[in-house]
C-alpha positions as CSV (number, residue, x, y, z in Angstrom):
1,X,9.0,-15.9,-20.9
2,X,5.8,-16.3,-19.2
3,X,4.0,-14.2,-18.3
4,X,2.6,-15.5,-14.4
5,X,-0.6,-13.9,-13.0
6,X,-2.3,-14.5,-9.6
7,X,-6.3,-15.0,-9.0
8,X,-7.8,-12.2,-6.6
9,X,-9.5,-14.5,-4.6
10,X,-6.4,-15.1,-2.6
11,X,-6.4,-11.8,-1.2
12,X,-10.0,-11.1,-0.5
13,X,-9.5,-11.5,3.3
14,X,-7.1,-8.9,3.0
15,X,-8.3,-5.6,2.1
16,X,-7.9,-3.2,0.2
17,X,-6.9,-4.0,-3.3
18,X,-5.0,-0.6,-3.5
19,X,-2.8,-2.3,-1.5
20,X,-3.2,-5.7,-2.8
21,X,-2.6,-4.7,-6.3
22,X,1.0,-3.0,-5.7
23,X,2.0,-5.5,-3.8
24,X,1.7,-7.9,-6.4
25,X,3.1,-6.0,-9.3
26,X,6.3,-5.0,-6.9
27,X,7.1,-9.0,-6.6
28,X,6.7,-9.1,-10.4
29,X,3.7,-10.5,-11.1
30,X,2.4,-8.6,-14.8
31,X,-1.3,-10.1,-14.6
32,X,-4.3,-10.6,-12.1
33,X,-7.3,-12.5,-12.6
34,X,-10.8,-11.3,-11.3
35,X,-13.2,-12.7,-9.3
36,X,-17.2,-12.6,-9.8
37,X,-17.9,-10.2,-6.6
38,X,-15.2,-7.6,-7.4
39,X,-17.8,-7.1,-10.7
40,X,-20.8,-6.7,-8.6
41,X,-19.8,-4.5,-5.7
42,X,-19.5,-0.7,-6.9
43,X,-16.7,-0.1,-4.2
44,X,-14.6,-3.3,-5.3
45,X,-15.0,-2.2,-8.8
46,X,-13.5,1.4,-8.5
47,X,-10.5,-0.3,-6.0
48,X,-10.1,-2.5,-9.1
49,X,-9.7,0.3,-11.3
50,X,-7.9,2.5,-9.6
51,X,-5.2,-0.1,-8.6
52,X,-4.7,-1.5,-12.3
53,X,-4.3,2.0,-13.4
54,X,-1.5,2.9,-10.5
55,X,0.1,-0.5,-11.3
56,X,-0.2,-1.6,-15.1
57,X,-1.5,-4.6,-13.9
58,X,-3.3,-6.6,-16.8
59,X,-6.5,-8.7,-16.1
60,X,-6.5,-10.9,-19.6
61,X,-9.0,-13.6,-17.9
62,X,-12.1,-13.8,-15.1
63,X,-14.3,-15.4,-13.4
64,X,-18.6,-14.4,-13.8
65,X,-21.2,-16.2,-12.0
66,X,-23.0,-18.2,-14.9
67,X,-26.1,-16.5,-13.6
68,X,-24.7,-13.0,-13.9
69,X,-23.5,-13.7,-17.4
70,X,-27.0,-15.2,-18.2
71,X,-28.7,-12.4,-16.7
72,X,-26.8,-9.4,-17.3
73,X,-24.4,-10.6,-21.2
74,X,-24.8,-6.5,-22.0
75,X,-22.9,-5.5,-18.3
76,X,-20.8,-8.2,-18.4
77,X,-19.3,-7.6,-22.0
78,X,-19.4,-3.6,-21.1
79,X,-17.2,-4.4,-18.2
80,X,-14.6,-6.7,-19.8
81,X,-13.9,-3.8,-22.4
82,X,-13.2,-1.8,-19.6
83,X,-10.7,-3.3,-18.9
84,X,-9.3,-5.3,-20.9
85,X,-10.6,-9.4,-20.0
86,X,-10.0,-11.3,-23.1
87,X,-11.6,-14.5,-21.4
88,X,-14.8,-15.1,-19.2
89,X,-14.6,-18.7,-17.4
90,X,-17.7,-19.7,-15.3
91,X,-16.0,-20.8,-12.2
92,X,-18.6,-22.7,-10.1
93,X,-21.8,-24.5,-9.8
94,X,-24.4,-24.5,-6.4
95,X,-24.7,-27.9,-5.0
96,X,-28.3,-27.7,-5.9
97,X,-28.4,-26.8,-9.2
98,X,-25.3,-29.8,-10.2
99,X,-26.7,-32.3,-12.5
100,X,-26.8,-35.9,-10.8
101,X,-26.5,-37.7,-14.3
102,X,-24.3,-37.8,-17.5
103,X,-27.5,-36.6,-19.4
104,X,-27.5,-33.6,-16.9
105,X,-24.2,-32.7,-17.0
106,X,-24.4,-33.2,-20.9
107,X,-27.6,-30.5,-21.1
108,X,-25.9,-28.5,-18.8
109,X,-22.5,-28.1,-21.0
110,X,-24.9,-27.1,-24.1
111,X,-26.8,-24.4,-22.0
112,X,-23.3,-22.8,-21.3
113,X,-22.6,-22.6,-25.4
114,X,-25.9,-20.3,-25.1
115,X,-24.8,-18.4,-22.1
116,X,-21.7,-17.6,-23.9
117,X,-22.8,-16.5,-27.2
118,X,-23.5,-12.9,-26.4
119,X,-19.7,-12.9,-24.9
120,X,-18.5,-14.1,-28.6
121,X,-20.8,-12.2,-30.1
122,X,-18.6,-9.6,-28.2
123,X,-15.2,-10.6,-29.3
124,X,-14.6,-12.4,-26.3
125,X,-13.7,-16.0,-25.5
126,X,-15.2,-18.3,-22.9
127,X,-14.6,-21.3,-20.8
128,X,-14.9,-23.5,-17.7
129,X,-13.2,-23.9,-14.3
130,X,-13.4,-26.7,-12.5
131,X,-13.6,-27.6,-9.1
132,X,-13.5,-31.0,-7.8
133,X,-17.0,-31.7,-8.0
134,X,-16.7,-32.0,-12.2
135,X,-14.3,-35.1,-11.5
136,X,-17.1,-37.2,-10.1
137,X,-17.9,-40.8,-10.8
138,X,-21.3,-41.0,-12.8
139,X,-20.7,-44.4,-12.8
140,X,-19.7,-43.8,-16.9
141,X,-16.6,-43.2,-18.2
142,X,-16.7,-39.7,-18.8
143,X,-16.9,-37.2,-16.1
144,X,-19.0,-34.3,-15.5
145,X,-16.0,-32.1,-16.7
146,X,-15.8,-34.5,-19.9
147,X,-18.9,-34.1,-20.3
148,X,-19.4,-30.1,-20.3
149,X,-16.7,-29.8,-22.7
150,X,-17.7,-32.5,-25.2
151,X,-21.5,-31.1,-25.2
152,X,-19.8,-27.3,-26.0
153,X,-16.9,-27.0,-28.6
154,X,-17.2,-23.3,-28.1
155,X,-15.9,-23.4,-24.2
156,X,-12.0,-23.5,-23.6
157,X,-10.9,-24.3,-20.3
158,X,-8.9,-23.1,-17.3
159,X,-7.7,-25.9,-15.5
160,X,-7.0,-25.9,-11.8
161,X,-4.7,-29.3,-11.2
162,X,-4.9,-29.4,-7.5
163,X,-8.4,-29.5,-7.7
164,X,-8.2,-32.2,-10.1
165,X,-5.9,-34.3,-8.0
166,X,-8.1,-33.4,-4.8
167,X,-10.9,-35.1,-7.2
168,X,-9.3,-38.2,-7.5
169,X,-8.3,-37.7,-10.9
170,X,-4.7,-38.1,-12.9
171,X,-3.5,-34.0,-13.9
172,X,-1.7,-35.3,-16.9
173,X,-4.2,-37.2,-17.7
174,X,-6.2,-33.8,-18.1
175,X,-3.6,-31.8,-19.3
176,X,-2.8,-34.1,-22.1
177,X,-6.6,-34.8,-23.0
178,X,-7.4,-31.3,-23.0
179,X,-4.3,-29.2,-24.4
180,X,-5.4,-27.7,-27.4
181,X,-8.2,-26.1,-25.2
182,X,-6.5,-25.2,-22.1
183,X,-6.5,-21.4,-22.5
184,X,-5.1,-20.8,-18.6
185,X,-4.3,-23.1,-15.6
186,X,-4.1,-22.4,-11.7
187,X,-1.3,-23.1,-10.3
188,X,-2.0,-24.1,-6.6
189,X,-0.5,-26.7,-4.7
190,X,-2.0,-29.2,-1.5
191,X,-0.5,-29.4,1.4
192,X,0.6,-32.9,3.0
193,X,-2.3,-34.6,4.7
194,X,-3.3,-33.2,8.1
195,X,-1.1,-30.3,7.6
196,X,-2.3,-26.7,6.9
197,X,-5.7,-27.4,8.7
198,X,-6.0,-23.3,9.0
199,X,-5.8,-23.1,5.0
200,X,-7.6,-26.0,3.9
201,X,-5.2,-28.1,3.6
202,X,-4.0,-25.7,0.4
203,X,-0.1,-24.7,0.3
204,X,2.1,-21.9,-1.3
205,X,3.1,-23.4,-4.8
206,X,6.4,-25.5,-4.8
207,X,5.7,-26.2,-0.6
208,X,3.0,-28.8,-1.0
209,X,2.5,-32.7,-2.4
210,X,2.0,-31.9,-5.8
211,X,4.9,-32.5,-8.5
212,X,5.1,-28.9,-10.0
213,X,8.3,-29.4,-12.4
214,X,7.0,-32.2,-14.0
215,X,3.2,-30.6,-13.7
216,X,4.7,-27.2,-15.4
217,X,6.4,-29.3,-18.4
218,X,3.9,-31.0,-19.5
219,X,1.9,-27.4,-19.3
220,X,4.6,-26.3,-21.7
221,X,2.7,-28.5,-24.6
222,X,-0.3,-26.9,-24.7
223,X,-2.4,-23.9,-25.6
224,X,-1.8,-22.9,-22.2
225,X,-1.4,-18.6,-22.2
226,X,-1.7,-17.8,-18.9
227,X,-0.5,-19.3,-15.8
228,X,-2.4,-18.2,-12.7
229,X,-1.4,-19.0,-9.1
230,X,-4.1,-19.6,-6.3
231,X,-4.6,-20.6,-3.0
232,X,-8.4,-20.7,-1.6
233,X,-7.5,-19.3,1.6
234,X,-3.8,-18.2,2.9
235,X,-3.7,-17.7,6.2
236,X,-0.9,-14.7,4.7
237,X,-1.5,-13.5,1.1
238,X,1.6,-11.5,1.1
239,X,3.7,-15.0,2.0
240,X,1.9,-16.9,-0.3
241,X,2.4,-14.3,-3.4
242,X,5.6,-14.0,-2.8
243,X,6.9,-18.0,-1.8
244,X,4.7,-19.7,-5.0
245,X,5.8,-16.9,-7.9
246,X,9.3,-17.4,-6.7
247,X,8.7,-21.1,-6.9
248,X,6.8,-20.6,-10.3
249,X,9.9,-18.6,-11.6
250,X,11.9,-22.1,-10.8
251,X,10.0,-24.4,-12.6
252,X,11.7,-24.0,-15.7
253,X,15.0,-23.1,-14.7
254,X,17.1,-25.8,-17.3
255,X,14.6,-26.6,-19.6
């Protein structure tokens, strides 16, 4: 059965993550995903703690700022033994530092083979999540998420398909090209244009425009190990936890 886990960026308009935390693991969810500010801010870090040790709540993946991870390999590996993250992905990119060319983006997914080593060094294994700005025309056929990966056979990837399909680009396309290095995937859904305005046009998995039986079958046939849901910003994290892991359970009822 899988295992389904939910991203603690969701919730971080609604503190505190002691309450966060049981809520979660009373619906059923068994795993949570960290974000990079809950590794920075001493407060957030001993909320974290003491609401994975009340709950049994696993955190197998997370997301560290490449420049944290650059700057700091010896805290960041300290802290993923604490508790227990298997997997580092570097989640985002300033608009300022983003490459502008394939040659950039290429020099840019070799850099992160670098920034990683300390965290294999460790034991630990490390990867990429994209946005929609790595699904970008360069005017070539790769894109910039083609790109990082082809310069850095060391990275594995987390793959968030709304942002994908908010990038213009085919899911399964992705999911196919990629599965044998798909290590997680968000599961997040869009809502139908001009609807959710107060969420960013995101939606509760299973309530939105994106075709999540299909999407979760084909998710089946890869190295996929943990299935994370998201939603950049839920105008009600409670709701949202609850409506998209009962619509995650669904997804392979019959199969």
């Amino acid at each position: 059965m899988t295992a389904f886990g939910y991203q603690l960026y969701s919730s971080r308009n609604f503190p505190p993550l002691t309450d966060t935390l049981p809520m979660l693991a009373g619906l059923g969810y068994e795993e949570i995903e960290g974000y990079g500010a809950l590794f920075q801010d001493a407060n957030l870090l001993r909320e974290l703690r003491i609401a994975m040790e009340q709950t049994g709540l696993r955190m197998p993946t997370a997301h560290f700022g490449v420049d944290f991870v650059r700057q700091s390999p010896t805290e960041v590996t300290g802290l993923c033994r604490q508790i227990g993250i298997e997997t580092v992905f570097f989640p985002f990119l300033m608009p300022e530092k983003r490459p502008s060319d394939a040659q950039g983006w290429e020099a840019f997914g070799k850099s992160l083979s670098e920034i990683g080593k300390p965290l294999q060094d460790a034991g630990l294994a490390f990867g990429w999540h994209n946005h929609d700005f790595e699904l970008a025309d360069l005017g070539v056929p790769e894109a910039p998420l083609d790109l990082i990966l082809q310069a850095s056979e060391d990275l594995v990837l987390e793959l968030d398909v709304a942002w994908v399909a908010r990038g213009g680009r085919d899911p399964f396309d992705y999911i196919s090209r990629y599965k044998d290095r798909l290590r997680a995937a968000h599961i997040k859904d869009t809502a139908p244009d001009g609807a959710c305005a107060d969420e960013d046009g995101w939606a509760d998995v299973g309530q939105g425009t994106l075709d999540w039986v299909s999407l979760h079958a084909a998710l089946q046939g890869t190295s996929t190990r943990h299935f994370i849901m998201e939603h950049d910003n839920p105008s009600d994290h409670v709701r949202f936890a609850t409506r998209s892991l009962a619509a995650a359970r669904s997804l392979g009822e019959g199969q």
